[in-house]
N, C-alpha and C positions, 0 to 999 in steps of 0.2 A: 186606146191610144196612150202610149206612156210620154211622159215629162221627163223634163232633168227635175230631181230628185237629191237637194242634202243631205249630209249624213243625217241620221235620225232626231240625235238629239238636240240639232238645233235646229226642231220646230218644238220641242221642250223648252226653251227659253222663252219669258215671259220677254216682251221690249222693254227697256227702261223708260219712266215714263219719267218727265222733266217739269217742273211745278209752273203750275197753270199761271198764265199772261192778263188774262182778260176773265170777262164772265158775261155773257149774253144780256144785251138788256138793262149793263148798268154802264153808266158812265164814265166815270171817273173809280178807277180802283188803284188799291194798293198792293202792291204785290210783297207778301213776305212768305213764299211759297220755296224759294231756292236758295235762301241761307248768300244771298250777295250781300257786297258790304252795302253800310249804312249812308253813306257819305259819295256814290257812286264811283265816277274816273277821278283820277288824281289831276290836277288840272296840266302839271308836265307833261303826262302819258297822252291827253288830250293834243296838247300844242306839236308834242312830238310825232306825234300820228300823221298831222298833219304836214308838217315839214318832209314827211317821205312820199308822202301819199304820190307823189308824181313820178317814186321810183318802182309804183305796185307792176308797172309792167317787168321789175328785173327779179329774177328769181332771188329768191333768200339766200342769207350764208347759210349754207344746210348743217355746219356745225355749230350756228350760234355761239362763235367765241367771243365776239364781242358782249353779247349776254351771259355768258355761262362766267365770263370774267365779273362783271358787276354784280351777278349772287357772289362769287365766290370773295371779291372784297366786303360785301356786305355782311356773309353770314360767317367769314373768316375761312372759308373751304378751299380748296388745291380743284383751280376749274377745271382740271383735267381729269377729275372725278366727276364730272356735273353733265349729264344730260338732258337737253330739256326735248320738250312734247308738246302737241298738242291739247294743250290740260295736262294733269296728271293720268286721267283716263285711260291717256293713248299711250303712258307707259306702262300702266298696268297691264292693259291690253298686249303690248312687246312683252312681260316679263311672263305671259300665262303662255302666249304661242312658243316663247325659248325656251322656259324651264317644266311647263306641264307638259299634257298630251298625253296619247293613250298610254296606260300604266301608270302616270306619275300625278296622285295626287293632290289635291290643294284643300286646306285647314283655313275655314274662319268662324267667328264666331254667330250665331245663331241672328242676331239682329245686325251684324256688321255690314256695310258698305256692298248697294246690290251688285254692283260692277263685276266685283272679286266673283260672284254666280256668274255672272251672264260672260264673260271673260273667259274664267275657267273653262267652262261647260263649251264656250266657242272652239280653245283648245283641242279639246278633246277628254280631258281630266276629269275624272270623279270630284267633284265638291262636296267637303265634309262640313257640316255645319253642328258646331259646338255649344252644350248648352251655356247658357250665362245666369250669374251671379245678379240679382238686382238692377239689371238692364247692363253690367258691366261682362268685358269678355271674364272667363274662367279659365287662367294658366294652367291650371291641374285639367280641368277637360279636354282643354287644346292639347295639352303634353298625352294623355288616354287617349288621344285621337291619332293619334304617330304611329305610322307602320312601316316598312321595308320601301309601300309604293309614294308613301309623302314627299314631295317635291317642291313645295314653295307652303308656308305659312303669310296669311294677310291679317294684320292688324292697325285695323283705323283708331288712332289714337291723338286726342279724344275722338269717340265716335260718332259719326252721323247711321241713324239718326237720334241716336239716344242720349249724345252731350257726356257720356260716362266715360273716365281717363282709367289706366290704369298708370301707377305711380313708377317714374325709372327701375326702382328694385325691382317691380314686379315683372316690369318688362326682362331687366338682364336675366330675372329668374327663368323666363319661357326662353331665352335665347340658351342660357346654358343647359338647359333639359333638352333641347332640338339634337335632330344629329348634324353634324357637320355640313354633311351634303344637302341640309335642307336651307334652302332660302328664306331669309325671315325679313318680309315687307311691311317698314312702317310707315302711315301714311298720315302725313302729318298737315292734313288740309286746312286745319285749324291751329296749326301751333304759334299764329300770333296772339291769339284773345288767350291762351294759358297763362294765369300769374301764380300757377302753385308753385312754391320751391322744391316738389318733389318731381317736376317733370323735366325731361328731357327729350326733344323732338325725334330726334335717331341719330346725328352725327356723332356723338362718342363713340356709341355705340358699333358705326359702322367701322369707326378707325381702329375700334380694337379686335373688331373681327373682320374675318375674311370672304363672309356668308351672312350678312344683314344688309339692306339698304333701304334709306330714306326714300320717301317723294312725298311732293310739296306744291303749292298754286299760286297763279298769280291771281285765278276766281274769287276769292273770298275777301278777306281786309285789304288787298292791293288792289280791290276793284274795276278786274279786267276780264268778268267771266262770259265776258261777249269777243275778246280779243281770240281765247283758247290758249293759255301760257301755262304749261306745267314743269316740273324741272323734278329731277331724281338727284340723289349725293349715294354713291357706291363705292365697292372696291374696283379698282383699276379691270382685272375680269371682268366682272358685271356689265362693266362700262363698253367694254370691248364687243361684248356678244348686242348688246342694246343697239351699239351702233352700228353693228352688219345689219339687223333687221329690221331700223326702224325707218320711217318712210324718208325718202335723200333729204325734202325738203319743208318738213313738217312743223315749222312755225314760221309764219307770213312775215315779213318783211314790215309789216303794220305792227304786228303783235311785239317783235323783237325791240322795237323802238319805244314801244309803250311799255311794254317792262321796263327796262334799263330805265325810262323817268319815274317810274314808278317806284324803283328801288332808292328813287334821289329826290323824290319830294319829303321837301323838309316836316316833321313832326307827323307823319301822314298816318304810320302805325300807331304812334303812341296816342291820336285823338280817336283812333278808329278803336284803340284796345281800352279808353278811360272809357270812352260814350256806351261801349259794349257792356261794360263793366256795370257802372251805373246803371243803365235801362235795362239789362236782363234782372238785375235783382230789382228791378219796380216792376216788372212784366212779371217775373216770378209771385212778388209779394201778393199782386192783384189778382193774380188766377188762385192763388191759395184762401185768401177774402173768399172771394165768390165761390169757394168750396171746390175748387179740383187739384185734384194733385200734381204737383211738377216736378219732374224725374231733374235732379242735380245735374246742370249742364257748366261744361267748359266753352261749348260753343258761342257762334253768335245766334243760340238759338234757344228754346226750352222745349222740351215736350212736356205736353197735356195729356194727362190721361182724365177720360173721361168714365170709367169701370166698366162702360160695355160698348161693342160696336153701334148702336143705335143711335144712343147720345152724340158719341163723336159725329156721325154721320149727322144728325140733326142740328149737331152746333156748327158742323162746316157748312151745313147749307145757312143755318141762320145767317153765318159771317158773310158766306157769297154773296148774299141778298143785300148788305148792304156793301159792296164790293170788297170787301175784304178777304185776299186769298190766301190761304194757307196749305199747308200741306199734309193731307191723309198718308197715314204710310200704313196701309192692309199689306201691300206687300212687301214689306219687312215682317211682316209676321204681325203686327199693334194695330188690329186695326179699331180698336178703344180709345185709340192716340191721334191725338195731330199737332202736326213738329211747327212753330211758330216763330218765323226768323224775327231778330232784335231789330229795328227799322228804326228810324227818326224817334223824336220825341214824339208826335203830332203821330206816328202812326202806331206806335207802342201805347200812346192815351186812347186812341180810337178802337185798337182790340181788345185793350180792356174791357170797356165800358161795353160794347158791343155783348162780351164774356159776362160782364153782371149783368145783364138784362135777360142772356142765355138762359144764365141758369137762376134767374130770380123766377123768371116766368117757367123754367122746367120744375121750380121745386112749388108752384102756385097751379101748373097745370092737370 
């Protein structure tokens, strides 16, 4: 007896798996598994939520102009370049079904952001994946990876889950090696915790060319990764094919309200980018104490490497046990590693210490 039957290779796609909630058996846990902010909702986005909440029976403005106007005063953009999504996810998702597909390739780098796989490969497109420089992408690889069938480049920058930036020049350098007709996605999930003077998130970038574009969250430091708010900055094309395909109404009416306070609570970035600041370098200093190594992050996060998969594996369960969740990334390719979001003070003290007992007792047993 036959079935309906997908096309082949998407029973080749792994599911994205999303950083664990809970842990059997324990209590009270903390979750720094999915890289949210530190600080939760913003208490605007909160209040504002609820001032609509009685209009959830009316469908959303499906082009969020009201939203796509409050990014664009804030971030200084023409909101008639600005698309937003469901997350940034669901425009990745729109830019792999419009510009891949059978024959037309997608470029990322070797540990880069699993979406751009799982996306891609939904399309229909071959995903290339590029080797990298010390957990950072490799412009000269990516550029060796370009052929006739290349059709959209993804770069997570800085990237999840490895924290590694590549600097503006580097970026313009892979933009100007690209061919014309290829799309270059920068995805800048994280470009509020960046304080180097050599970065730049994608907007120059996209105004001076006609084949780059930004996207961006309200997930992360705007602490709305329960709302689903992602927004894109592109050229006026871009813009145009995004909005034939992407879903009529795909940021809820709750979400659209909690961004916009989100984007106007007062000091809300700047305490979520010093606290970041501060505690990833005491989270940093303390895994290195206790002897493991922590790959240079931009994020609100670090990875740990532990040198073999056994260890990591033995130190996330140790963490579990005392509810402390974290996040394995085997499938990124590290699975030696686990990616450790920045949290509170109280819980950035707790996986420390948690970490010196790890490996006090791994180098005693």
């Amino acid at each position: 007896m036959t079935e309906p039957a997908p096309r082949p290779e998407i029973l080749r796609i792994s599911p994205y798996v999303g950083g664990e909630s809970d842990v059997a058996g324990v209590n009270r846990v903390y979750k720094l598994s999915s890289n949210e902010g530190a600080f939760g909702v913003p208490p605007g986005a909160v209040a504002a939520a609820k001032v609509v909440a009685e209009e959830l029976f009316r469908y959303p403005d499906g082009s969020a102009a009201a939203l796509r106007k409050a990014i664009g005063a804030r971030f200084g953009l023409d909101p008639a370049r600005i698309v937003c999504g469901a997350g940034s996810d669901d425009i990745i998702y729109q830019l792999c079904l419009a510009y891949g597909g059978a024959g037309r390739d997608i470029i990322m780098s070797a540990h880069g952001f699993s979406i751009y796989q799982i996306a891609g490969t939904y399309a229909g497109s071959q995903v290339i994946k590029t080797p990298e420089r010390n957990l950072t992408a490799d412009v000269d690889a990516m550029l060796a990876a370009v052929s006739a069938s290349t059709r959209l480049v993804f770069l997570a920058n800085p990237n999840n889950p490895t924290g590694s930036l590549l600097p503006a020049a580097e970026v313009r350098r892979l933009r100007a090696g690209l061919p014309p007709e290829v799309l270059l996605v920068l995805d800048a999930a994280y470009a509020e915790y960046v304080e180097r003077p050599d970065y730049d998130p994608g907007a120059a970038l996209v105004d001076e060319t006609g084949n780059t574009i930004m996207t961006r969250t309200f997930s992360k430091i705007f602490g709305l990764g329960g709302a689903r708010v992602g927004w894109a900055y592109a050229p006026a094309a871009v813009i145009d094919v995004l909005n034939r395909v992407r879903s009529p109404f795909n940021v809820s009416v709750a979400a659209q309200a909690a961004a916009i306070a989100a984007l106007a609570e007062p000091g809300w970035v700047e305490k979520g980018r010093a606290h970041n600041r501060e505690y990833r370098a005491i989270l940093a200093a303390r895994l290195v104490k206790a002897g493991i190594k922590v790959w240079p992050s931009e994020g609100n996060f670090v990875l740990a490497d532990f040198a073999t998969p056994e260890k990591a594996d033995a130190a996330n369960e140790f963490l579990r046990k005392r509810g402390l969740i974290v996040r394995g990334v085997k499938g990124y390719g590290l699975p030696h590693c686990l990616r450790i979001t920045v949290g509170l003070a109280e819980e950035v003290a707790l996986v420390a210490d948690a970490l010196d007992a790890f490996m006090a007792g791994a180098a005693h047993g």
